[in-house]
C-alpha positions in Angstrom: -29.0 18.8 -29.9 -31.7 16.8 -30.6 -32.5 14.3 -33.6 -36.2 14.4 -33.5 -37.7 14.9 -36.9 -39.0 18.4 -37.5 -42.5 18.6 -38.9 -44.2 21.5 -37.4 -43.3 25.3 -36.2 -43.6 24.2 -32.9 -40.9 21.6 -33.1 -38.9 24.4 -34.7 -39.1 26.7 -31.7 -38.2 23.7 -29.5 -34.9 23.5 -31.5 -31.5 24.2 -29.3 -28.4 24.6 -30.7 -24.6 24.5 -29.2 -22.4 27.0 -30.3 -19.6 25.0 -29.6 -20.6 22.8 -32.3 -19.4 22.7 -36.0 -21.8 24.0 -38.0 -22.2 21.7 -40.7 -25.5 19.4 -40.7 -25.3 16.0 -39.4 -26.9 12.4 -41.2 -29.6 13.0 -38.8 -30.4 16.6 -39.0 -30.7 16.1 -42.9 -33.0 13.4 -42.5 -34.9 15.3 -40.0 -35.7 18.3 -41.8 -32.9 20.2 -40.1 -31.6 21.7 -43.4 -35.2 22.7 -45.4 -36.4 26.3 -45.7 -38.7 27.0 -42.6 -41.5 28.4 -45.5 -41.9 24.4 -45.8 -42.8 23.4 -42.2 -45.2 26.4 -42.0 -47.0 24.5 -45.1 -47.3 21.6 -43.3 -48.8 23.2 -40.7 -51.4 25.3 -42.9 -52.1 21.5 -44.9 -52.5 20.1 -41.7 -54.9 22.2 -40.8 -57.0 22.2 -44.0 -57.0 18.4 -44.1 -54.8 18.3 -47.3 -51.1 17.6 -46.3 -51.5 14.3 -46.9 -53.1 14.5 -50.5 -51.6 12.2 -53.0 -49.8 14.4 -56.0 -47.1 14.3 -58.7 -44.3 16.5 -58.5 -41.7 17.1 -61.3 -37.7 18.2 -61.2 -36.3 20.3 -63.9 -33.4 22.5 -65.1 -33.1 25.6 -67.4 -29.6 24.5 -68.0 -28.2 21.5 -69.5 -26.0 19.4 -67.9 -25.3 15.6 -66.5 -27.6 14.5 -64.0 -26.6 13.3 -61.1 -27.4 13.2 -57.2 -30.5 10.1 -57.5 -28.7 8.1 -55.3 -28.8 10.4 -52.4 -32.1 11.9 -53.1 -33.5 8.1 -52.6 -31.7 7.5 -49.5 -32.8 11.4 -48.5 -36.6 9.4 -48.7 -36.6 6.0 -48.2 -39.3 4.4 -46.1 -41.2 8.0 -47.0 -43.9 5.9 -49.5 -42.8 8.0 -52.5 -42.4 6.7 -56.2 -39.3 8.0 -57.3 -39.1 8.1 -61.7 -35.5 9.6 -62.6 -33.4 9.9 -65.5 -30.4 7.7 -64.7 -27.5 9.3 -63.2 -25.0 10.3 -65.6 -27.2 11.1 -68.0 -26.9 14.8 -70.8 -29.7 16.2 -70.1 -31.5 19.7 -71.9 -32.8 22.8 -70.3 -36.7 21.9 -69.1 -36.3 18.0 -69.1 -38.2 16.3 -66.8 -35.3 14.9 -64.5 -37.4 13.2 -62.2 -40.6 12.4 -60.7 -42.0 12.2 -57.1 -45.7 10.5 -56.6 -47.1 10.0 -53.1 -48.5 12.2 -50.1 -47.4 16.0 -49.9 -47.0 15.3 -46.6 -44.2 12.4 -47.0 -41.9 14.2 -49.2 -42.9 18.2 -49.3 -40.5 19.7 -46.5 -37.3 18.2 -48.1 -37.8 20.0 -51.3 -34.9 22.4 -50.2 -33.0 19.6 -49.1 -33.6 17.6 -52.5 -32.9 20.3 -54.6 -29.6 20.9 -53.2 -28.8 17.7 -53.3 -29.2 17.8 -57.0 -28.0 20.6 -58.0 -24.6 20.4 -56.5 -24.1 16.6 -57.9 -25.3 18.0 -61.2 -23.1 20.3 -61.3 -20.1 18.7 -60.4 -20.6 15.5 -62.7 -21.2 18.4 -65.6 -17.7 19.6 -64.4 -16.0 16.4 -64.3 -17.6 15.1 -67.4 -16.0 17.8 -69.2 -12.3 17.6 -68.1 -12.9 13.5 -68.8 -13.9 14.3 -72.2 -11.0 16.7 -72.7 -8.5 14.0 -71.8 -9.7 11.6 -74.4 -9.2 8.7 -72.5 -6.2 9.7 -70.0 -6.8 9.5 -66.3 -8.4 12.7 -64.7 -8.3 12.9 -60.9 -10.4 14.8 -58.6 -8.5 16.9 -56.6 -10.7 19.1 -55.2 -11.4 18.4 -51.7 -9.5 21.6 -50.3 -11.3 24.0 -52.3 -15.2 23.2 -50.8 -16.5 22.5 -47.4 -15.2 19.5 -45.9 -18.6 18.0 -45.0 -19.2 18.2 -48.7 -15.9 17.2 -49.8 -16.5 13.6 -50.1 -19.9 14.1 -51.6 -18.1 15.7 -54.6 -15.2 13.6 -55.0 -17.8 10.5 -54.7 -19.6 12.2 -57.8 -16.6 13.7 -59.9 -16.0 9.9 -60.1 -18.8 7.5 -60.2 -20.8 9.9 -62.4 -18.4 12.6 -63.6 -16.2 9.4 -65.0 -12.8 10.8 -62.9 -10.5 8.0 -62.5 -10.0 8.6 -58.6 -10.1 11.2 -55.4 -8.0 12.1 -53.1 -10.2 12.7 -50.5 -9.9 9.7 -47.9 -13.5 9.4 -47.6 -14.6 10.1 -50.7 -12.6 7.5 -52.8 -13.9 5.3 -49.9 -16.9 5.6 -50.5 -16.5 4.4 -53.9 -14.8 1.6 -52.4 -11.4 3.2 -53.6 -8.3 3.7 -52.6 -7.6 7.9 -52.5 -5.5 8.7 -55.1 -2.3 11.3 -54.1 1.8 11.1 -53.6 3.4 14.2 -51.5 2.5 17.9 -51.4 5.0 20.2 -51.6 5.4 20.5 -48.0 6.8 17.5 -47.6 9.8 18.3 -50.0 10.2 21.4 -48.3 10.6 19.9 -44.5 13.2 17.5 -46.4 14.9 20.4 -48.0 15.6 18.8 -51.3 13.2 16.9 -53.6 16.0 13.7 -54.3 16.1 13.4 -50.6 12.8 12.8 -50.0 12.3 11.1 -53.5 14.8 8.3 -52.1 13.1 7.6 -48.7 9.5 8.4 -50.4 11.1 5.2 -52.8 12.4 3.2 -49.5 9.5 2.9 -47.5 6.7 2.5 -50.3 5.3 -0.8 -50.8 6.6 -2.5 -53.9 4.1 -2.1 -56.7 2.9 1.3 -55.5 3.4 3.6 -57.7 5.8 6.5 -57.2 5.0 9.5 -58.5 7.4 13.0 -57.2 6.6 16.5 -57.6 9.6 18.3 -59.4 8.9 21.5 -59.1 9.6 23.2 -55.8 13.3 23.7 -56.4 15.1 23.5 -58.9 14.3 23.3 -62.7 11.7 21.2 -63.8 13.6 19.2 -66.2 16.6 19.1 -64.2 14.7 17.6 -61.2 13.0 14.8 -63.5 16.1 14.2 -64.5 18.0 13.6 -61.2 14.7 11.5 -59.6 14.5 9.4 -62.7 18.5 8.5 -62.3 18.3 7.9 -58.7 15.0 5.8 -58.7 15.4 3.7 -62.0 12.7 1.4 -62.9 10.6 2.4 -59.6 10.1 5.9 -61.0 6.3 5.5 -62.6 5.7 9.2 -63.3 6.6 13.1 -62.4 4.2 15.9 -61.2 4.4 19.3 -62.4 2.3 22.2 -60.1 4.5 24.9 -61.3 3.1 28.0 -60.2 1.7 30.9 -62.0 4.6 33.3 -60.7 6.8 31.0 -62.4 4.6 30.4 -65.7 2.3 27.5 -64.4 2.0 24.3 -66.3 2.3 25.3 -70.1 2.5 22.8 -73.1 6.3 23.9 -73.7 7.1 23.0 -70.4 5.3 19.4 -70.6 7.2 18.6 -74.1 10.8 20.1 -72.8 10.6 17.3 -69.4 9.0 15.0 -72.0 12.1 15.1 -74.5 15.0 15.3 -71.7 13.1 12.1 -70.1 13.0 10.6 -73.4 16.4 11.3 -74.5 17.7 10.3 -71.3 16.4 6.8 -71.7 13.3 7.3 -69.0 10.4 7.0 -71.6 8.4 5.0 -68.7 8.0 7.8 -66.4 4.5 9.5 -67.1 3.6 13.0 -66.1 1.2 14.5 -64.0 0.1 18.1 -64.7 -2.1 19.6 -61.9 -2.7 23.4 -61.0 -6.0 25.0 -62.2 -6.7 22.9 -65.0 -9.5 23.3 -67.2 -10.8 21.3 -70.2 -9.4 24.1 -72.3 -5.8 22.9 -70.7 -6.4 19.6 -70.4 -6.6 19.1 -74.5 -3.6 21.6 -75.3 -1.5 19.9 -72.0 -2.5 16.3 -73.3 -1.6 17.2 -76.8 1.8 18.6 -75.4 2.5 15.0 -74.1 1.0 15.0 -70.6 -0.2 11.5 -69.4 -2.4 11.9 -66.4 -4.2 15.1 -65.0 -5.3 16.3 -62.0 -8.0 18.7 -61.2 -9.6 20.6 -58.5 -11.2 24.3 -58.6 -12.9 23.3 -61.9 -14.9 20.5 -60.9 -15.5 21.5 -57.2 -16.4 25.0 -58.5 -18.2 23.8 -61.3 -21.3 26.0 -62.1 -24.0 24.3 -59.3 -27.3 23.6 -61.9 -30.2 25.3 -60.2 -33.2 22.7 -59.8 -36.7 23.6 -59.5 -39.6 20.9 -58.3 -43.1 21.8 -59.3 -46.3 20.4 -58.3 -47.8 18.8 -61.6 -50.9 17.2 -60.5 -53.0 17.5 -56.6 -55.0 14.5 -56.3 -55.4 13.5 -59.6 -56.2 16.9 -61.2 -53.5 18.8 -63.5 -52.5 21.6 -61.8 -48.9 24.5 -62.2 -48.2 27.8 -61.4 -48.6 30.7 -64.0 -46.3 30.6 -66.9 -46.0 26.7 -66.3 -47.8 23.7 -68.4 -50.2 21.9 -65.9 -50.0 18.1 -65.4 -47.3 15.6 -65.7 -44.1 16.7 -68.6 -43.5 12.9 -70.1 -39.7 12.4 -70.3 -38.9 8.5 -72.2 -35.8 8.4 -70.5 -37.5 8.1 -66.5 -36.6 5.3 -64.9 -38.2 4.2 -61.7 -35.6 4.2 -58.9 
């Protein structure tokens, strides 16, 4: 389909899509108005018309949740070249419900039709920073990593991961992409398919061991056949030094991931001479889990349904001022909402 930049009804109608296509927006469609509410364009049109879309205004972004902000990055990519001020409160920030999270100053006209766009944009990254944030702080300083590419959209996968890390504070992704993004390399060992193609866990420890670069580290799942212990146990002995840690994903028809499970591997590694190997606990973690897990003797932890399905904090814009006079909807205060902590972007 076409790239041209949608700006009025007409250009709407002209709009052909293939159904042969994926359906998730491309760079370009985004950019292009492709993705705003259609209410938005019909504005444009009616401002157009009365001389006023280009009238110079301030609009504000707030929440009635708190939360960690985050998403600025792409919301000043989403408008460069657009001549708009951008004032925001820095990503990463706590933030309370009704703070003025940022600013927009310049022509309706330049910025108006991507309020959907905007909005989503920051509303998802809030969210999922406020999701990370909290499994971080539950660690207390041991690595989190994001896990949760497999659980949202893959066109938003990266966008996540990207977030859950340079904002949320994770310590890594695993999705390609996204940890590239960050200039990363993704974070991951072997799924459980891969042990059960091989058959048995030692098996595909050894060649997993043989054909990984030295100083890579090796981490094994131990929990698709036998006994958890057991299996730590028997990779541990067969891989030595080049052992750096174990994963547990036990699954819920077999108790999940439970402290007594983490401190029972923890003392048969430990008595067994293998107080190097770390463990991994993964499989619907929560901050609740994370502190009881990490207390239990857990060393890294990685997470995916929690931060990807973190509660999405709805954002609202509002027009605060219409060349140069205070203005706001019903039940709103009129003119700008000062908030120290603004930057300009």
């Amino acid at each position: 389909m076409s790239t041209a930049s949608i700006e009025t009804l007409k250009d709407v109608a002209s709009v052909e899509v293939s159904p042969d296509r994926l359906p998730s927006a491309t760079h370009e469609e985004i950019l292009n108005g492709l993705t705003t509410d259609i209410y938005f364009i019909r504005t444009r049109d009616l401002l157009d018309h009365m001389g006023l879309l280009n009238a110079p205004v301030v609009a504000e972004v707030f929440a009635r949740r708190s939360g960690i902000f985050a998403g600025v990055e792409e919301t000043a990519r989403l408008l460069r070249g657009k001549n708009v001020r951008i004032d925001a409160v820095p990503e990463g920030t706590p933030f309370k419900p009704k703070d003025t999270l940022m600013r927009l100053t310049g022509p309706y006209g330049a910025f108006g039709m991507y309020e959907t766009t905007l909005l989503g944009m920051l509303a998802s990254s809030t969210g999922w920073a406020t999701a990370a944030r909290e499994c971080v702080e539950a660690a207390a300083g041991k690595p989190v990593l994001c896990f949760g590419a497999r659980h949202v959209h893959p066109a938003v996968a990266p966008v996540m991961e990207r977030i859950a890390v340079k904002v949320g504070g994770c310590a890594g992704a695993s999705c390609i992409l996204g940890a590239k993004l960050l200039g990363q390399n993704p974070s991951g060992t072997i799924p459980h398919a891969a042990i059960l193609m091989a058959g048995d866990t030692l098996k595909l420890a050894k060649v997993y061991d043989e054909i990984t670069p030295a100083g890579e580290t090796r981490v094994v799942l131990v929990d698709t056949f036998k006994d958890e212990s057991e299996e730590a146990l028997r990779v541990a002995q067969a891989l030595g030094a080049h052992l750096g840690a174990i994963r547990l994903d036990t699954p819920s028809e077999r108790g999940g991931v439970g402290p007594e499970l983490i401190r029972e591997v923890r003392y048969r590694l430990d008595m067994a001479g293998f107080k190097h190997v770390k463990i991994v606990a993964t499989g619907g973690l929560t901050p609740e889990r994370i502190r009881v897990l990490s207390e239990a003797g857990a060393d890294t932890f990685g997470v995916g349904s929690y931060i990807c399905h973190g509660a999405q904090i709805d954002m609202t814009l509002d027009l605060k001022e219409v060349d140069g006079k205070p203005v706001a909807k019903r039940g709103r205060l009129p003119g700008p909402l000062d908030n120290p902590l603004l930057v300009r972007v």
